[in-house]
N, C-alpha and C positions, 0 to 999 in steps of 0.2 A: 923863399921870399913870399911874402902875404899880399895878393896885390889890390894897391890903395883906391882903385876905383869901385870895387863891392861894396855893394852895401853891408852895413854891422849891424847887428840886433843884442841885446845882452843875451838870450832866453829863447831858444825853438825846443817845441816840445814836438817829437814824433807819435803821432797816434793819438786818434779822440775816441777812444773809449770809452772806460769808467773813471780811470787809473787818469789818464791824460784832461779830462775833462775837467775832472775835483782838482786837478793842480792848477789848472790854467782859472776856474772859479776864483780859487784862493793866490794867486798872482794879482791877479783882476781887481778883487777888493785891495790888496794890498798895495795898487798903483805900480808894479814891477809893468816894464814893457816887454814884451814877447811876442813870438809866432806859433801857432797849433799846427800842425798838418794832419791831415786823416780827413776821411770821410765818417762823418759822426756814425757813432754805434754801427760801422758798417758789418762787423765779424758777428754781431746779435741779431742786424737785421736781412743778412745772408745767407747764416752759415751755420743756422741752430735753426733745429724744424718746426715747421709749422705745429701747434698744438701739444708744443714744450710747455711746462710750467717751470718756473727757478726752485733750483734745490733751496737756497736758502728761505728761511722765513722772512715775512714783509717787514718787520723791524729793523732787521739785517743785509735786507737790499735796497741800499740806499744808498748816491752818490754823495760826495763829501762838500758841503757848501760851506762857507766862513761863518755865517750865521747860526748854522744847524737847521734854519726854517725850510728848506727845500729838498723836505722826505717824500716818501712814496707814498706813507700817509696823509699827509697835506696835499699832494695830487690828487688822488685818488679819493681823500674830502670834496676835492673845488668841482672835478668834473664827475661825480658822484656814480663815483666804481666802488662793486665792493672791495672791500679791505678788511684782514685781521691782522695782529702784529704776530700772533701765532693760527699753526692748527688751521690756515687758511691759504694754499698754494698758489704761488704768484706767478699767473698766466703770462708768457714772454711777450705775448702783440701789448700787453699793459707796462710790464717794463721800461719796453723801446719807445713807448710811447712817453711815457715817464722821462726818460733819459735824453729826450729828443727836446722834449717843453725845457727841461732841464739848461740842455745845451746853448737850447735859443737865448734864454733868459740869464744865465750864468756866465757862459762863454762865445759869446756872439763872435769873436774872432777868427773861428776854425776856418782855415781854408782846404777844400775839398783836394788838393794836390798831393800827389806822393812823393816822400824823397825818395831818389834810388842810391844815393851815394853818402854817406859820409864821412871824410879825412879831416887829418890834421895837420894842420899850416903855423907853425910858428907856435903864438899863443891861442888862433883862430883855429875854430874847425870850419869847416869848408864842405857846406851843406849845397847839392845839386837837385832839383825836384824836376818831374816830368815832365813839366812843362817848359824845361827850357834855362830857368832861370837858375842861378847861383849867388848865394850871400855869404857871409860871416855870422857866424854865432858865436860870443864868448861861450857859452855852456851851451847844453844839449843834454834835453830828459829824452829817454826812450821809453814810452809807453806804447809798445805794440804789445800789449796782451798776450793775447795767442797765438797773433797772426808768425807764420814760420816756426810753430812750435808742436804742430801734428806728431804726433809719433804712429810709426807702420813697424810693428816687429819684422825682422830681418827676413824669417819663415815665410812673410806674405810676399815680403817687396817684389819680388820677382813677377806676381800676377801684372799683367797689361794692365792699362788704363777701364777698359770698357767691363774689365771684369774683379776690379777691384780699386775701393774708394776706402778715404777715412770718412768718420761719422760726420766731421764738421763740414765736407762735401754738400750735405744733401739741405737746403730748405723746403721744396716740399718733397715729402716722401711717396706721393702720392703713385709717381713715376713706375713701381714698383706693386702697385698692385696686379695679385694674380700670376706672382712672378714668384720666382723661389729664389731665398735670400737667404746667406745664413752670417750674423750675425757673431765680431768674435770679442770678446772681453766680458764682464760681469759691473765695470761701473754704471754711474746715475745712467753715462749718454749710454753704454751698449743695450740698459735694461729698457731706458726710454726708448729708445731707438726701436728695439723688439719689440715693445709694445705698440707705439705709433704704428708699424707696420702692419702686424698684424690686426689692429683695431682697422685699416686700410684695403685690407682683405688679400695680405702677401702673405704665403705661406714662409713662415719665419723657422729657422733652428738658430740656437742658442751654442755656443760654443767659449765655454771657461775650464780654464785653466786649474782652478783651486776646485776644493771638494763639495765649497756648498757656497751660497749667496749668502750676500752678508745685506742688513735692512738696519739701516738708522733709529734711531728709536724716535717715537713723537717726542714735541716738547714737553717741557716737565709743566705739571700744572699751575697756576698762579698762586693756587692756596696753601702750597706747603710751608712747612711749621720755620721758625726760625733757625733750629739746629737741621733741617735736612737741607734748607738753603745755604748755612755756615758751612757744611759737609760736602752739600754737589750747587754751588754756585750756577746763576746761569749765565749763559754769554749769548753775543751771536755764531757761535761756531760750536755749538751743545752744553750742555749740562756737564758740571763734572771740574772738579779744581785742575786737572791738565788742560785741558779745554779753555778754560779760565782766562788761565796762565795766556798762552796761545795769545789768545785775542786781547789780552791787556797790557802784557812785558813783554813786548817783542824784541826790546832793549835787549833781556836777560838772555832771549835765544842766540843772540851773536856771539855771549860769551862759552857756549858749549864749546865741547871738540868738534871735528867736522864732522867724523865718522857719525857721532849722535847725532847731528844739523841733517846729515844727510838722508838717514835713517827716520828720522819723524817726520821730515817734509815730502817722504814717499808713503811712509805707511799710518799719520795720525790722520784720522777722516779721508783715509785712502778709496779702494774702488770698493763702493757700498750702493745700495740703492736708497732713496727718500723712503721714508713711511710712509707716506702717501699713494707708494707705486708698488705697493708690493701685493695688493689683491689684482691689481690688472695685471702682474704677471705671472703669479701662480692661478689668478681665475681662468686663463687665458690657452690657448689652442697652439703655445709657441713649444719647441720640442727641444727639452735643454740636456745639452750633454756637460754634466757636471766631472770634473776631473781628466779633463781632456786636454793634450798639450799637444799644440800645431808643430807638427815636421817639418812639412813641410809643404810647396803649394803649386799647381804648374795648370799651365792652362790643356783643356781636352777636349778639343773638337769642337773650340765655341765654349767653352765651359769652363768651372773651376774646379780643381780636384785638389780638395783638401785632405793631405795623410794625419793620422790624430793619434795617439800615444795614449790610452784610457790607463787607469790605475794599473790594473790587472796584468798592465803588458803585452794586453792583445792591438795589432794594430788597426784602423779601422778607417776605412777610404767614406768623406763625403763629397760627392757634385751637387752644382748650386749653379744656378744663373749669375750668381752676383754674391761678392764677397767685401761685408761691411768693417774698418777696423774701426771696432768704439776702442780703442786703446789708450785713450788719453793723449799728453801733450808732454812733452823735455824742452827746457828750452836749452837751447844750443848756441853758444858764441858763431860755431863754425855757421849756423844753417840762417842766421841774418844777413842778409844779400844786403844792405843798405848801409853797411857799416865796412870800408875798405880793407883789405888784408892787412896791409901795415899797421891800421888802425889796432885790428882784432890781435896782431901781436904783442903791441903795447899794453893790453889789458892782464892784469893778472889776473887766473880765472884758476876754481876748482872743478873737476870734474867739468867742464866744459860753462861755467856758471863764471858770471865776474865776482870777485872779490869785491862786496862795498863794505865802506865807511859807515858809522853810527847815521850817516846823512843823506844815504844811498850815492851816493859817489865811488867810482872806482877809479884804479891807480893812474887813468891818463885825469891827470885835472880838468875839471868843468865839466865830466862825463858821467852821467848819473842812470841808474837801470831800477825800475820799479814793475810791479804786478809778480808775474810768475816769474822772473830773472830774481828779483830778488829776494825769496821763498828760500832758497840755503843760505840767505844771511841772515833773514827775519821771521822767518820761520813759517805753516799752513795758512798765517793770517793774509799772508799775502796772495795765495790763490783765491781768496774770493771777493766778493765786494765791499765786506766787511773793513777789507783792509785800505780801502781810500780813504778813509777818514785820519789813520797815524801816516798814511805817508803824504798828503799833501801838507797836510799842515808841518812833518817835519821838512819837506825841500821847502816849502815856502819861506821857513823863518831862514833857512841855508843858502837863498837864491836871494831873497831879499835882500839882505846882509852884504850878498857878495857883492849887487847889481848896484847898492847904496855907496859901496866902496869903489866903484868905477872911475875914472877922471873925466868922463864923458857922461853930463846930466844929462843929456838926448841922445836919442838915436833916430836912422830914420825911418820914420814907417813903412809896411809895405808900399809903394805907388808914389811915394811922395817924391818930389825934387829932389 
């Protein structure tokens, strides 16, 4: 039983992101009533280091407004930052900054509270926040980003707390200077992450798995011909008709097999570094052991003793003060804490992933997953910021529609009577 003294809302969206913000924008204009929860941009302005610049180009990182008038470029005009759309790295304190004026003026709604719970009640889901309170939502977007989507290979888990972190742990790194650090993956954050360090003055080693680093290529230039553009199109997610594809028919990616879905959303524009970063890491004093695979890891007297597996088969012990995983991120049904077990069994999920709809919806009705959850239905476009522009306008026209058809033209607002 649903019980009738809660309040109902049509629409809560968890998480104010990038992903959560551009939907709750285009709600907004659309006159749909909802609730946002998250602490704006808090996973960009916590938990990515100081003196980060965004992989993407400025063209391409940009949150998703109804209008299209509220880019990074248009910011970054008014309070006169530089800016290029290429060929010009976009500094994260400008971003947050971006995405924060953004929030104000877009989506003034957000309220700063966490949910920790959500079930399902009848037709209601039955949303709990930290603060105490509980409502009804017909539907429910979960835009948590990253947030509970760390990945720690199995090899490290075992290191304590004080002697091993994931990379999205650290905003300043400064912590670490004069300290020895060693550093394990080969993508953007391991290679950033190595670099900040060491530009910090920590004695950094590098530790990857594959035989050599892999470096993005710059953008392609403005001026080429019409048939090198017909041939390698560009997008915001590189040069190159796959690429293309990617960021324009995300439609078509649903119709693969899974096996493919699964396979290009781990390995197209997989762990690579920026052009832009690739002299400050070969210019640089950080000691990289290319073809090295972690055994395993245990703590040593205060320490980290890292066993390493090199090509050759010789085995090779390193100690470190501190053991960094840039490893990237999985998202995992099991590892979202805010979503009830009964719930999480009603979902039909691949590989730990929900199963959505053309509309990002999955199998419990009015339950919808966007950003990196839904990357094996929609494919790479959805891990970056590129990708808020096709999904808010697709849940919008799908929430809209639903919220239009309701029997109930009001709801009540948070506070009200």
């Amino acid at each position: 039983m649903v019980s009738s003294n809660l309040r109902q809302h049509p629409i809560a969206i968890v998480g104010a992101g990038p992903y959560g913000l551009s939907i709750a924008a285009h709600l907004r204009a659309a006159g749909v009533d909802f609730r946002i929860f998250g602490k704006p941009m808090s996973r960009w302005r916590y938990h990515m280091p100081q003196g980060m610049f965004l992989k993407s180009e400025g063209f391409a990182s940009n949150l998703s407004s109804p209008t299209g008038c509220w880019s990074l470029a248009q910011y970054c005009a008014e309070a006169a930052i530089p800016y290029g759309d290429t060929r010009k790295p976009v500094p994260l304190e400008v971003f947050v900054e971006y995405a924060l004026a953004f929030q104000r003026t877009m989506a003034p709604e957000v309220e700063e509270a966490l949910v920790n719970r959500i079930e399902r009640r009848g037709g209601l889901f039955e949303l709990q926040l930290a603060s105490g309170e509980t409502f009804h939502a017909r539907q429910v977007v979960v835009a948590t980003g990253l947030e509970h989507a760390a990945y720690i290979p199995p090899e490290l888990a075992g290191l304590p707390p004080d002697l091993l972190s994931h990379s999205s742990a650290h905003h300043d790194l400064s912590r670490f200077n004069r300290r020895d650090v060693v550093v394990v993956g080969r993508g953007q954050s391991a290679l950033e992450t190595a670099a900040l360090l060491s530009e910090q003055g920590a004695n950094v080693r590098l530790v990857v798995r594959q035989s050599s680093l892999s470096w993005a290529a710059p953008p392609a230039v403005e001026s080429r011909s019409v048939l090198q553009r017909s041939f390698s199109p560009s997008s915001g997610l590189g040069s190159g008709l796959q690429l293309w594809a990617y960021a324009n028919a995300p439609d078509l990616f649903r119709v693969l097999p899974r096996s493919i879905r699964f396979q290009k959303v781990k390995n197209v524009l997989g762990p690579q570094g920026a052009w832009w970063l690739k002299p400050r890491v070969e210019g640089s004093s950080i000691e990289t052991f290319l073809g090295h695979a972690v055994l395993s890891a245990e703590a040593l007297a205060g320490r980290a003793k890292l066993t390493l597996r090199p090509a050759d088969g010789q085995v090779l012990s390193l100690v470190s003060e501190h053991i960094i995983a840039a490893t990237g991120y999985r998202f995992s049904l099991s590892c979202a804490p805010f979503l009830s077990e009964r719930l999480k069994s009603q979902i039909k999920s691949e590989r730990e992933s929900p199963v959505l709809s053309a509309h990002f919806e999955c199998s419990v009705p009015g339950l919808y997953f966007t950003g990196i959850a839904s990357a094996p239905s929609f494919g790479p476009l959805m891990r970056f910021l590129l990708g808020t522009e096709f999904t808010a306008r697709r849940l919008t026209r799908r929430l809209a529609s639903s919220a239009s058809a309701l029997p109930h033209a009001k709801y009540q607002k948070a506070g009200a009577e």
